[in-house]
Backbone as CSV, one residue per row, in Angstrom:
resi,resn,N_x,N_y,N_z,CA_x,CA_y,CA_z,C_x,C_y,C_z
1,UNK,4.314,90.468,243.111,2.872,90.466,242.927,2.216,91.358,243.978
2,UNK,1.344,92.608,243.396,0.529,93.258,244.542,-0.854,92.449,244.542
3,UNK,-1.057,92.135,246.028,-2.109,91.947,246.331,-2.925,92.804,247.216
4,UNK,-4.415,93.242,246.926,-5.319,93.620,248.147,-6.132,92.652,248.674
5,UNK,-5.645,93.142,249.886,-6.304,91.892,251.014,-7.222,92.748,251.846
6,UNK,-8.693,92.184,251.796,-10.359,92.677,252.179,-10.124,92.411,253.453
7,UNK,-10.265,93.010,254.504,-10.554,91.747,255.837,-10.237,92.541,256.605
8,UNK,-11.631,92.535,257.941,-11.629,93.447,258.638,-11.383,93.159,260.483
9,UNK,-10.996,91.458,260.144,-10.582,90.840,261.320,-8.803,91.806,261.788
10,UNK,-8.873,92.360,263.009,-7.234,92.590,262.884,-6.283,91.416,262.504
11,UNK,-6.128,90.631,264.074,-6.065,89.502,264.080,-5.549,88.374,262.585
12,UNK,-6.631,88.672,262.074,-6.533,87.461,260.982,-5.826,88.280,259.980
13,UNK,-6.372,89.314,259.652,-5.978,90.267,258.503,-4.091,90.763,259.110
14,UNK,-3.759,90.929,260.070,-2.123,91.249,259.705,-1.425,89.478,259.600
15,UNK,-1.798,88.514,260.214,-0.992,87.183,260.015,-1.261,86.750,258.781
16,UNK,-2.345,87.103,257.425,-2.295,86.934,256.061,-1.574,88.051,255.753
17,UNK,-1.106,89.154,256.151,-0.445,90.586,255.421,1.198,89.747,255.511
18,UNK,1.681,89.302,256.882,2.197,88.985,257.298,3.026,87.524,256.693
19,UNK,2.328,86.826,256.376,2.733,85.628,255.551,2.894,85.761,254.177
20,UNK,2.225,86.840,253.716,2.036,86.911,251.798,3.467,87.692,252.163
21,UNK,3.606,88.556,252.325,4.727,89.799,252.766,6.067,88.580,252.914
22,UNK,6.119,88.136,253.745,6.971,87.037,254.120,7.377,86.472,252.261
23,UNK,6.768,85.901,251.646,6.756,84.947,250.426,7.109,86.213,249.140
24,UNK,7.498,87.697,249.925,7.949,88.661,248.983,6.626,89.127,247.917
25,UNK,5.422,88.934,248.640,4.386,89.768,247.854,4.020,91.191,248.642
26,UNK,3.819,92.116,247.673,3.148,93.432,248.448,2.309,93.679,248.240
27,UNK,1.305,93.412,249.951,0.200,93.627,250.451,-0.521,95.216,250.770
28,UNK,-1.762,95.071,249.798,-2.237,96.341,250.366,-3.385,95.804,251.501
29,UNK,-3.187,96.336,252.423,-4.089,95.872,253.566,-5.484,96.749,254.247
30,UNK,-6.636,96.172,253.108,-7.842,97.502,253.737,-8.824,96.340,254.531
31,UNK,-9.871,97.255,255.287,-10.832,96.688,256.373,-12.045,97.078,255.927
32,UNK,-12.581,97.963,254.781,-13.682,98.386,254.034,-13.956,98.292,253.181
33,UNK,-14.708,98.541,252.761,-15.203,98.453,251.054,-15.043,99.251,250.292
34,UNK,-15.104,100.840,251.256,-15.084,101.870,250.951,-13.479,102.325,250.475
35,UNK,-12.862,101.529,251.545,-11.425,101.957,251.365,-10.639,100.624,250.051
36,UNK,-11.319,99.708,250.125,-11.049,98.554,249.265,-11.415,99.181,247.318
37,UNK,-12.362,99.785,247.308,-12.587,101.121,246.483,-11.962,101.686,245.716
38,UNK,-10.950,102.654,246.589,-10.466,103.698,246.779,-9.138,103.018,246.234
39,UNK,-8.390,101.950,246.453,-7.581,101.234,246.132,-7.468,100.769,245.247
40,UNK,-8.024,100.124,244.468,-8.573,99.882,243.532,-8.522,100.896,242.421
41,UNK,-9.227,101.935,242.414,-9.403,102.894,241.520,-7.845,103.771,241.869
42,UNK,-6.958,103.556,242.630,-6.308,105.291,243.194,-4.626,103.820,241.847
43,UNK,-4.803,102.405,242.840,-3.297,101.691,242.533,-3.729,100.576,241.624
44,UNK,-4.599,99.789,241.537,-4.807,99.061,241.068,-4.003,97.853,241.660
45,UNK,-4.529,95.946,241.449,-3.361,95.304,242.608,-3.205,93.909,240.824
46,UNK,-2.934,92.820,241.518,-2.296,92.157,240.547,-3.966,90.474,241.183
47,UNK,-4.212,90.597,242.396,-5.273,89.544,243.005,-5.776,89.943,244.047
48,UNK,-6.792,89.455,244.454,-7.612,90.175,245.331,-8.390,89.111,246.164
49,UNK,-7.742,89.552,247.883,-8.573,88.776,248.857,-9.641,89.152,249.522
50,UNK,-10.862,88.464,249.649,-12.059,89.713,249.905,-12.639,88.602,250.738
51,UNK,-12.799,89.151,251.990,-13.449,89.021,253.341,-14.930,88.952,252.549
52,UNK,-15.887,88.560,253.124,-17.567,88.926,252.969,-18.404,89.731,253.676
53,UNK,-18.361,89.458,254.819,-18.661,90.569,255.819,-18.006,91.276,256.157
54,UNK,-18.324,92.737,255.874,-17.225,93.914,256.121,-18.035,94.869,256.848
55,UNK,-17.452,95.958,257.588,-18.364,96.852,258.539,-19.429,97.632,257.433
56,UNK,-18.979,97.794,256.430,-19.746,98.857,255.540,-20.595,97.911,254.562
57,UNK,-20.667,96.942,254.455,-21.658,95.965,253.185,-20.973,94.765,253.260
58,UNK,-21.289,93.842,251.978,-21.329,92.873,251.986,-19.833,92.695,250.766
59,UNK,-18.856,91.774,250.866,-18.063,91.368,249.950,-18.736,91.579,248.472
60,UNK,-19.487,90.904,248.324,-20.162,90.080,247.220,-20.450,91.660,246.225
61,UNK,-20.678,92.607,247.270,-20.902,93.968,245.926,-19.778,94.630,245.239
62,UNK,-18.332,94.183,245.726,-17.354,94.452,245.421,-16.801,93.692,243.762
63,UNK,-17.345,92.497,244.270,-16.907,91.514,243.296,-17.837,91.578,242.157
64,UNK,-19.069,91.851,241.903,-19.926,92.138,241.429,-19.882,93.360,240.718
65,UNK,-19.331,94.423,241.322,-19.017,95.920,240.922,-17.245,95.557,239.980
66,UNK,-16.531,94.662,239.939,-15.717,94.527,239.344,-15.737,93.136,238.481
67,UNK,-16.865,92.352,238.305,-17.333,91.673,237.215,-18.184,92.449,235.999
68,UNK,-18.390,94.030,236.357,-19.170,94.428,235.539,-18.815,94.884,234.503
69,UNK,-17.314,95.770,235.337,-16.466,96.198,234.940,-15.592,95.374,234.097
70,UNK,-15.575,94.142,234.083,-14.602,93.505,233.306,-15.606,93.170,232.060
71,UNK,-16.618,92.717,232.326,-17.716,92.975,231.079,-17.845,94.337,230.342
72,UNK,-17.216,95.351,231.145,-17.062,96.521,230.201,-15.548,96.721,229.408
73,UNK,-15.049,95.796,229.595,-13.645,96.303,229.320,-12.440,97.039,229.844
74,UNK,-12.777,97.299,231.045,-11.837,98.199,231.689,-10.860,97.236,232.374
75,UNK,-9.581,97.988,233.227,-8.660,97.196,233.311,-8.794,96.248,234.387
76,UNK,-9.810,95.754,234.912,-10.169,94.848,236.243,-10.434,93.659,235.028
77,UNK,-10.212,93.522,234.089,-10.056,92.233,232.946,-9.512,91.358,233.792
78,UNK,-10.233,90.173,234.208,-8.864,89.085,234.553,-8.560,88.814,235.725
79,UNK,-8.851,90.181,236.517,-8.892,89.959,237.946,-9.058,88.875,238.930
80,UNK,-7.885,88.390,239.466,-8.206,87.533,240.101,-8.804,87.814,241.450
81,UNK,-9.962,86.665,241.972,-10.544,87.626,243.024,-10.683,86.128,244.342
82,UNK,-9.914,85.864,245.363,-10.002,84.728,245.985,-10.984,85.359,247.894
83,UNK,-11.845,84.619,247.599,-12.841,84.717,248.394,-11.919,84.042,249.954
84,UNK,-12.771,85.229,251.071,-11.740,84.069,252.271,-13.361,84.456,253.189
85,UNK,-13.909,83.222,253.535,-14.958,84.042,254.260,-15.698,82.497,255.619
86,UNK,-16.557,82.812,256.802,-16.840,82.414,257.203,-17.989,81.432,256.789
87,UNK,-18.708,81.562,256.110,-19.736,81.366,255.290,-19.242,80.057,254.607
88,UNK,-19.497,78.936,255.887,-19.189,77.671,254.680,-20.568,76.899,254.514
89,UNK,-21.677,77.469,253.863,-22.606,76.702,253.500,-22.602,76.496,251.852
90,UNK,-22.977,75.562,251.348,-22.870,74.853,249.826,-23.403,76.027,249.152
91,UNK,-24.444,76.641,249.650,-24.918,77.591,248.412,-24.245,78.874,248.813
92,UNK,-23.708,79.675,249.727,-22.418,80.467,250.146,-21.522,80.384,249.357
93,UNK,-21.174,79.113,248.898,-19.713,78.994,248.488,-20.011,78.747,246.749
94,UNK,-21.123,78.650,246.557,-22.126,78.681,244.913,-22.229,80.075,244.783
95,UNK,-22.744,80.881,245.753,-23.185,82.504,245.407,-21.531,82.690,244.959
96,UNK,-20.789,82.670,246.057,-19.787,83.277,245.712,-18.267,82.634,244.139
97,UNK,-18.655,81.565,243.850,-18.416,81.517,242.830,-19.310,81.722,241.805
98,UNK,-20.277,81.728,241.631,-21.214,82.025,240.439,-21.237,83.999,240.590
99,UNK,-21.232,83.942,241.286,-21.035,85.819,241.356,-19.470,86.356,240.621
100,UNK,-18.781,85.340,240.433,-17.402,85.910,239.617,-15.949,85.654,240.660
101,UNK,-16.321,84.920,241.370,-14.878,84.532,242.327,-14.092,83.378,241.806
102,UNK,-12.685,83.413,241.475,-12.478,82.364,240.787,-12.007,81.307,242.030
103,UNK,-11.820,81.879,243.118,-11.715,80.294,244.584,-12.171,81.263,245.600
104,UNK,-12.672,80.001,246.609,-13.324,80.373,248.178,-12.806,79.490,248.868
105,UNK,-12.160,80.032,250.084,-11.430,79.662,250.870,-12.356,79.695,252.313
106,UNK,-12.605,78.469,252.870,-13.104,78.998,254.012,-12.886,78.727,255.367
107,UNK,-13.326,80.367,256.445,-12.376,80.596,257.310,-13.020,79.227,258.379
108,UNK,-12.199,79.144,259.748,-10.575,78.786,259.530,-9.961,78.303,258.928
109,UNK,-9.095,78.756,258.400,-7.985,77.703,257.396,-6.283,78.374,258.078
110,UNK,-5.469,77.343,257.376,-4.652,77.101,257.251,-3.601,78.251,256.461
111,UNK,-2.530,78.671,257.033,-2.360,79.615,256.074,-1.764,79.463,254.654
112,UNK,-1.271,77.958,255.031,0.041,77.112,253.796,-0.989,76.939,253.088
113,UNK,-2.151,76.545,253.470,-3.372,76.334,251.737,-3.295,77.240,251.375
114,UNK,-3.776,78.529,251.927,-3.907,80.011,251.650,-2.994,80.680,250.545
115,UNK,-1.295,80.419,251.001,-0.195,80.549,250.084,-0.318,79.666,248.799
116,UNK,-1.026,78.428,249.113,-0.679,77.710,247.796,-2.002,78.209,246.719
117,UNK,-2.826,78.637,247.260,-4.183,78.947,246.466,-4.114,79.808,245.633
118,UNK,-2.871,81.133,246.090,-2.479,81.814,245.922,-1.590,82.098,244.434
119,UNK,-0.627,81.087,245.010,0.642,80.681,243.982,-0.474,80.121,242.522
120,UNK,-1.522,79.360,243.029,-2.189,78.480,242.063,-2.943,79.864,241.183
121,UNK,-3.733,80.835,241.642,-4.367,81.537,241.180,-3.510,82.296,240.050
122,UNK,-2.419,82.301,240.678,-1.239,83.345,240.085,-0.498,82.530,238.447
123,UNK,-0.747,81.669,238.663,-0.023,80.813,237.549,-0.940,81.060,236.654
124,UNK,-2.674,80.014,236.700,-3.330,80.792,236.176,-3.960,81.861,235.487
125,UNK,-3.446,82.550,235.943,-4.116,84.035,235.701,-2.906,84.988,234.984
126,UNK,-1.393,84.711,235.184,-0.320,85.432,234.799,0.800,84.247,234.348
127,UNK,0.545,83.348,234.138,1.818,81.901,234.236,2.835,82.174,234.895
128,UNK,2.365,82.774,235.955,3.533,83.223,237.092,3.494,82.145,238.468
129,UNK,4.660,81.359,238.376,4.818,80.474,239.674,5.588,80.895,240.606
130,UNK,5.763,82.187,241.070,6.326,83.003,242.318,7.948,82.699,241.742
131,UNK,8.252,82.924,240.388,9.957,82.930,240.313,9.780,83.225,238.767
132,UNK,9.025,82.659,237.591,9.110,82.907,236.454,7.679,83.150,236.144
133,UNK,7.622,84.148,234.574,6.481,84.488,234.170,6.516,84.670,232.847
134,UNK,6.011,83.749,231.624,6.138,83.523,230.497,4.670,83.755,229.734
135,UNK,5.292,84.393,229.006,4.067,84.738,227.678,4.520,84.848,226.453
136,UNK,4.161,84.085,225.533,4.249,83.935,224.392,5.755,83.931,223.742
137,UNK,6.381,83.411,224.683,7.882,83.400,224.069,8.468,84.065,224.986
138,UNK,8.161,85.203,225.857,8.382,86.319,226.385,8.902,85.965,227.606
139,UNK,10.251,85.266,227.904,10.030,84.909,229.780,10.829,85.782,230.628
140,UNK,10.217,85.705,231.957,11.246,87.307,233.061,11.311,85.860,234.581
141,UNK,12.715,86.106,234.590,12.786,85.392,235.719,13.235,86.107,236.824
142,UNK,12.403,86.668,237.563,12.182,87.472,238.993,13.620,87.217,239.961
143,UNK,13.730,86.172,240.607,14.782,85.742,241.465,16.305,86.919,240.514
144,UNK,16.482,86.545,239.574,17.578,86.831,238.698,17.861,87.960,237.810
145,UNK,16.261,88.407,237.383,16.272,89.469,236.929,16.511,89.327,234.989
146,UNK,16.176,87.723,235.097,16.531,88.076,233.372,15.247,87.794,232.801
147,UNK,16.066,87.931,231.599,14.381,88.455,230.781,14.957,87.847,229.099
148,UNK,14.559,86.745,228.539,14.869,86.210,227.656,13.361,86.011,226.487
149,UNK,13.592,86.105,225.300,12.715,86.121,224.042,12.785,84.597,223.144
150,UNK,12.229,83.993,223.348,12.671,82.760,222.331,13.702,82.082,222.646
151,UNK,14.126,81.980,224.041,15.358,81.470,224.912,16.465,82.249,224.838
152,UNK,16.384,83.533,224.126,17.815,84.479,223.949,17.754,84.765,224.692
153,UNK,18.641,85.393,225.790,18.769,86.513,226.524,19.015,87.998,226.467
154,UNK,18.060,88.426,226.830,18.240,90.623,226.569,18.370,91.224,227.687
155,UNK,19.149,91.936,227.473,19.712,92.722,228.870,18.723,93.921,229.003
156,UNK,18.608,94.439,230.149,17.527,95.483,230.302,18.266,96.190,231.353
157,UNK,17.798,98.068,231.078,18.389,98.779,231.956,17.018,98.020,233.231
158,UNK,17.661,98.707,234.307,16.451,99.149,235.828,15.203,99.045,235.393
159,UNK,14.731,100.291,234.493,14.101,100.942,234.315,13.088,99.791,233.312
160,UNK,13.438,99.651,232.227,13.224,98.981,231.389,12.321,97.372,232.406
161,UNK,13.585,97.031,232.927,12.517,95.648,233.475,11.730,95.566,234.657
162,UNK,11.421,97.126,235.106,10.492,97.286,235.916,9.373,97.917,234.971
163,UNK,9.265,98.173,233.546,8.221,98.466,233.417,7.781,97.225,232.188
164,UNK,8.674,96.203,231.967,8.706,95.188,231.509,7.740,94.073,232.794
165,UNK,8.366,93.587,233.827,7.643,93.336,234.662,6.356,93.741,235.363
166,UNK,6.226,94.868,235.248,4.895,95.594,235.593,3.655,95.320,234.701
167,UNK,4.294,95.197,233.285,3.254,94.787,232.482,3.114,93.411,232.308
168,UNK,4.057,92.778,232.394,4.047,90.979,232.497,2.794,90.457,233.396
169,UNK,3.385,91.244,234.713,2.363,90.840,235.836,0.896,91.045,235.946
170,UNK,0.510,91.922,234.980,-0.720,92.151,234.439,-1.269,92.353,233.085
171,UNK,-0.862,91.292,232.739,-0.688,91.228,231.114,-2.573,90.990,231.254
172,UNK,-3.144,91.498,229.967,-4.422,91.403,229.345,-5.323,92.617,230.078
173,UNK,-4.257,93.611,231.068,-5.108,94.452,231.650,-4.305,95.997,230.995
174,UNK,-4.970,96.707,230.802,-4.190,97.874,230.032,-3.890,98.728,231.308
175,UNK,-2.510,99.301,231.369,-2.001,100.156,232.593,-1.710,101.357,231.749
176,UNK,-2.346,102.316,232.639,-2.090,103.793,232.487,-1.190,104.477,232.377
177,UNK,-0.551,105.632,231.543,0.654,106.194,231.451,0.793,106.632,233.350
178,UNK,-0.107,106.726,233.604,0.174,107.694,235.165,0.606,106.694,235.784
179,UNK,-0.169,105.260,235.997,0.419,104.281,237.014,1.882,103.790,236.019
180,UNK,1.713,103.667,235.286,3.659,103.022,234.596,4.728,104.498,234.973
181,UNK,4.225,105.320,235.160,4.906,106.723,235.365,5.452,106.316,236.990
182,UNK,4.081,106.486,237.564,4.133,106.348,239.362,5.289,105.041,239.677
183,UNK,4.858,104.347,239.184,5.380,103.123,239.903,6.196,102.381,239.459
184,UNK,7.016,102.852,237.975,8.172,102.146,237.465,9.275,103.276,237.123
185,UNK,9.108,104.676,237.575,9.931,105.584,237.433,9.826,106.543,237.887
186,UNK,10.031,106.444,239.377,9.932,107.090,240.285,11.188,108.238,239.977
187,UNK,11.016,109.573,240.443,12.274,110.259,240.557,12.108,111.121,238.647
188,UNK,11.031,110.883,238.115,10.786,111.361,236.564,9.809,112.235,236.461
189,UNK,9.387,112.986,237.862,7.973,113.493,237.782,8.315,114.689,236.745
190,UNK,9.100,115.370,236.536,9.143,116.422,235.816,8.931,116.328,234.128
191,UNK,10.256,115.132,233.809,9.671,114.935,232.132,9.206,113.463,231.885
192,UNK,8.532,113.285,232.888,7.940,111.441,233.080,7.241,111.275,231.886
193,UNK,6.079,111.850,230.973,5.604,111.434,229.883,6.784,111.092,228.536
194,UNK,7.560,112.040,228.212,9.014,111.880,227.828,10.083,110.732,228.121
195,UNK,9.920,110.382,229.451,10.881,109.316,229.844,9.867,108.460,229.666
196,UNK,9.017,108.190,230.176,8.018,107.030,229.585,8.523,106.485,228.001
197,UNK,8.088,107.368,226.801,7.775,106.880,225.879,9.455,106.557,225.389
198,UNK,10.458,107.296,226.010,11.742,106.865,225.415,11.895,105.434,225.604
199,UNK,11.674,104.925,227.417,12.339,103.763,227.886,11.176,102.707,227.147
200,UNK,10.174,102.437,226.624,9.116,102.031,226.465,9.651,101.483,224.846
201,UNK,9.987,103.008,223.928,10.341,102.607,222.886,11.794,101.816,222.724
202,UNK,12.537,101.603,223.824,14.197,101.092,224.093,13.337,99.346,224.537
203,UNK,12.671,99.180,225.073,11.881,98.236,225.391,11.639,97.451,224.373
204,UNK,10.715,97.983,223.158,10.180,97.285,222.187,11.034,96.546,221.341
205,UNK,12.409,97.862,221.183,13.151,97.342,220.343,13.802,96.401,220.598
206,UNK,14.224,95.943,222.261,15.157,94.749,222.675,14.160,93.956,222.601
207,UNK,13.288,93.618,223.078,11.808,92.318,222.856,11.435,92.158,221.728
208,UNK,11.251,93.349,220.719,10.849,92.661,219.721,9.342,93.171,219.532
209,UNK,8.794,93.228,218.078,7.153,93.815,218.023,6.587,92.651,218.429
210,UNK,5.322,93.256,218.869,4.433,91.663,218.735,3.663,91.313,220.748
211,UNK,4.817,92.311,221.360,4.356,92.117,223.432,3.775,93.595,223.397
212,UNK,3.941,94.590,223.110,3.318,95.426,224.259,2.743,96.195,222.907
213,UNK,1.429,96.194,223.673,0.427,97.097,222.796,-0.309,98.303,223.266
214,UNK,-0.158,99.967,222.520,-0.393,100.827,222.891,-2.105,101.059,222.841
215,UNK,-2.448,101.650,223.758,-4.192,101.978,223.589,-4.079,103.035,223.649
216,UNK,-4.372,103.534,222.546,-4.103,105.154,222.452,-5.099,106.211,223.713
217,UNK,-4.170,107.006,223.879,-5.182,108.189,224.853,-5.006,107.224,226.183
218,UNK,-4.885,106.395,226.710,-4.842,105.159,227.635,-3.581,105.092,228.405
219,UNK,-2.514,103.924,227.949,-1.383,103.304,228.257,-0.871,102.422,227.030
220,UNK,-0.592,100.891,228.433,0.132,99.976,227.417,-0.911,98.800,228.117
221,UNK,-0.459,97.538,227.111,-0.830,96.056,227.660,0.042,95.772,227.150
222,UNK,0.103,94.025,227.547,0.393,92.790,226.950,-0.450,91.878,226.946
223,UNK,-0.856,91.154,226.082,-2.270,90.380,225.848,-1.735,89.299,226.117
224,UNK,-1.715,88.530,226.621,-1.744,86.619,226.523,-1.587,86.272,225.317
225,UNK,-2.899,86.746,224.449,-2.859,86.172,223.374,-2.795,87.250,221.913
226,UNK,-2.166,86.733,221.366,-2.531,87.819,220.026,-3.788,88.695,219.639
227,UNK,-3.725,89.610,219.747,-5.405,90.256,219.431,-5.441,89.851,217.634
228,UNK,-6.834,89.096,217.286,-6.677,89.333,216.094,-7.254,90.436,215.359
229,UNK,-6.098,90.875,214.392,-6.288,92.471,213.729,-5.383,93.545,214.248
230,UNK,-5.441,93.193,215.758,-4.368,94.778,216.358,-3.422,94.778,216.043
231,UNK,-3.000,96.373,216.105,-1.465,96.912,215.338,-0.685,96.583,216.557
């Protein structure tokens, strides 16, 4: 699971980089908004920890600027977004869930809540409990590396269940030929659109129609749920 983590405390911000990292998640670690941004738009992450007070503005325009976006359809759909902030007054912790945060955590805490809030958001949001991740028949068990359809088991090259997993982990958000290129087949820059659509179509056929759906001009998804009508 990639996470970006907001937070412009050193201090606090490497012992959360530090503990998620530990539990085998990869942390992108920004201190701005500006650079929180930039991240966002350049990698895209899988949940998102967002400080409130940051040197450059306020949390709350971040989350706001990517609730709008999910009202538009773009791929911040779903986003999980876990608030960590000093600000423990009743209507603080109202702004920031009524503004689109799905939990607020507030500072000081504990880091074992922190991990479990985490794990909790993640199930939620991907039915991913930090070892398995199931959709619609569809399950990938991380620790092991398998990847079974209706309890069968299908074997997958490398390649295949890293871009199988890539989309699991962000199923209902559509990923770009460039980021499934970048980051599940590394070493393809030359005929990467080509190797894309081969390993993609070797994909479908071991899973089966019905998981990964093309958006033309776009990428791929996997929806949670059946779109009704889509091819």
């Amino acid at each position: 699971m990639k996470i970006l983590l907001i937070e412009d405390d050193l201090d606090l911000g490497n012992g959360v980089r530090i503990a998620l990292t530990e539990q085998g998640m990869d942390v992108v670690w920004v201190r701005t908004l500006d650079d929180a941004s930039r991240s966002l738009d350049s990698d895209g992450c899988d949940l998102v920890l967002l400080d409130l007070g940051l040197p450059d503005g306020d949390g709350l325009q971040l989350l706001a600027r990517l609730r709008r976006n999910r009202a538009q359809g773009d791929a911040a759909v779903g986003l999980p977004v876990l608030i960590l902030s000093a600000r423990d007054s009743v209507n603080d912790r109202l702004s920031g869930l009524d503004g689109g945060a799905d939990d607020y955590l507030v500072k000081p805490f504990v880091l074992a809540e922190l991990l479990s809030r985490v794990r909790a958001l993640a199930r939620r949001s991907y039915g991913f409990d930090g070892e398995t991740i199931e959709i619609r028949g569809l399950s990938l068990h991380a620790p092991t590396r398998r990847v079974s359809v209706g309890g069968r088991a299908t074997d997958l090259t490398a390649s295949e269940y890293a871009l199988l997993k890539m989309l699991m982990m962000r199923a209902d958000r559509v990923l770009t030929r460039r980021v499934l290129e970048e980051q599940t087949l590394p070493g393809s820059q030359t005929n990467a659109s080509n190797s894309l659509d081969v390993h993609m179509a070797n994909l479908r056929r071991k899973i089966g129609d019905g998981y990964i759906r093309t958006v033309r001009g776009v990428g791929y998804v996997i929806d949670l749920q059946v779109p009704g009508g889509a091819p």
